[in-house]
Steps between C-alpha positions, in 0.01 A plus 500: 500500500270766340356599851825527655642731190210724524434531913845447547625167748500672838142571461368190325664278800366679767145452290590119465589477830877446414829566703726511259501634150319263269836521284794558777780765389855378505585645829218291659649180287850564610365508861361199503767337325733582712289444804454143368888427468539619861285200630533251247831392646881414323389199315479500078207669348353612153349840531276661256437902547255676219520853466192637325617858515577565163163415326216681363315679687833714590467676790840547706493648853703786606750628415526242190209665332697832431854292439446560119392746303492483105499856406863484660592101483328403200403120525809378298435111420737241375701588179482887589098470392250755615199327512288805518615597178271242334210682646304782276287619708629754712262458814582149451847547485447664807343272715710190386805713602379531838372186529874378407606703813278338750621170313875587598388633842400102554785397393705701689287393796500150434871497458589670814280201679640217351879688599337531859437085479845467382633669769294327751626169336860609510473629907265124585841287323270380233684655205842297588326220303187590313404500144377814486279512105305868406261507232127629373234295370495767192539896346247738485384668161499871482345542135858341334241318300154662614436333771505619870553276825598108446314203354407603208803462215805290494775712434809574629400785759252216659744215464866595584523555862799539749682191614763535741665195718699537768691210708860620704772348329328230311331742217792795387398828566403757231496231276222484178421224361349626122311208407139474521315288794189517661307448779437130400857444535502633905413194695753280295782774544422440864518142506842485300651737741371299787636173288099418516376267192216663338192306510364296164325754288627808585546758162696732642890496426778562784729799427713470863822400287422849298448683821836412657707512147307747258734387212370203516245437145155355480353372240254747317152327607178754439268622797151516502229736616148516487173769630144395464241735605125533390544701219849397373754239483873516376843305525845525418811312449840661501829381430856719630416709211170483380130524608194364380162634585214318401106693583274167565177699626362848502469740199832428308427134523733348278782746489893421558767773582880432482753635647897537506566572881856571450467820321117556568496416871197697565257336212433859271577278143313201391738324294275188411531541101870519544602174623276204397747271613543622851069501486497146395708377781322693797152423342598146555631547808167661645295256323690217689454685818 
């Protein structure tokens, strides 16, 4: 991965001896894909399609790599946040913000691909009857807490991705469901709406009833995540509300952050000497985990 970031793919594969890209680009993906579903037949079929697009190193081909430009667009993040504005440095500031446009310019790619497999789906019939599920397997960190790229914290800008489902008159459209789920919970949703069981031992929790009525309640049950690396460990348990963050490795072995997502969404305040009781619960919770 460090070769091809600093020779560049084209010219590392035709060193290797490759004919492809060693990572392929979306519009390769999306041809294959849909050259697949042209000879695979009419028959039922599970199909799996992983855009790697967005992802460090960012390097979007034209014209997607001039589609943004921060001195004009500034990288607005969720809650109206400026993540650039956590930045000192001005030369740092600097290259962050235009690494945030290439970022976008993947995006942007990426999404015009997987509306190009869409499409194909819709013109091949498949789309009259498919569970159609979009999602990420996580964020990418742009110095919210000093950290760059992915794998390497556990907050929020790493851990809340998109999650959209679509299925033609079995899931309502522009619907949100506000509850929190994760990717633990996707195969079971699957097998509910396929009136599958589950098999024994599976964690994950179904949320298909909450998909086609979003009214519908769940019971408040915490989620879990954890990053090991070399140098550092950490883990968190969070509730609707709150989140605990617990360092298990590294330099700040030892310390615990807290914090109120519903008026803190973006983790600036550690509130942990403001609500033992919430701590106490969550602590447990993680050490059961």
């Amino acid at each position: 991965k460090l070769a091809e970031d600093l020779v560049r793919p084209g010219p590392l594969g035709r060193f290797l001896g490759e004919k492809a890209e060693i990572v392929p680009t979306a519009d390769a993906i999306t041809d294959a894909t849909l050259n697949w579903l042209s000879q695979s037949g009419k028959g039922p079929l599970f199909l799996y399609v992983h855009y790697i697009d967005p992802h460090d190193p960012y390097r979007p081909p034209s014209p997607y790599d001039q589609a943004f430009d921060h001195r004009s667009n500034p990288p607005i993040r969720a809650g109206g946040f400026d993540p650039l504005k956590l930045i000192p440095d001005r030369q740092d500031r600097e290259r962050v913000a235009r690494t945030l446009d290439r970022y976008d310019g993947e995006i942007l790619y990426a999404d015009h691909h997987v509306g190009r497999l869409l499409k194909g789906l819709e013109e091949m019939g498949v789309l009259d009857n498919a569970l159609v599920i979009v999602t990420a397997d996580h964020g990418e960190e742009f110095f919210e807490h000093g950290k760059d790229r992915h794998g390497k914290s556990a907050y929020e800008e790493v851990l809340r991705v998109p999650f959209l489902v679509y299925w033609r008159d079995k899931v309502p459209a522009r619907s949100t469901y506000e509850g929190m789920v994760g990717h633990i919970d996707i195969m079971p949703t699957i097998l509910a709406f396929l009136e599958i069981e589950p098999p024994a031992g599976v964690q994950g929790k179904s949320f298909a009833a909450q998909l086609r009525d979003p009214s519908k309640s769940e019971s408040n049950r915490p989620l879990f995540a954890q990053i090991i690396q070399d140098g550092f460990s950490m883990e968190m348990v969070r509730d609707s509300r709150y989140k605990l963050v617990r360092h298990t490795h590294g330099p700040v072995k030892g310390r615990e952050e807290l914090y109120d997502l519903e008026k803190d969404p973006l983790e600036r305040t550690n509130v942990i000497s403001q609500a033992s009781g919430r701590v106490a619960s969550l602590r447990n919770q993680l050490q059961t985990f």
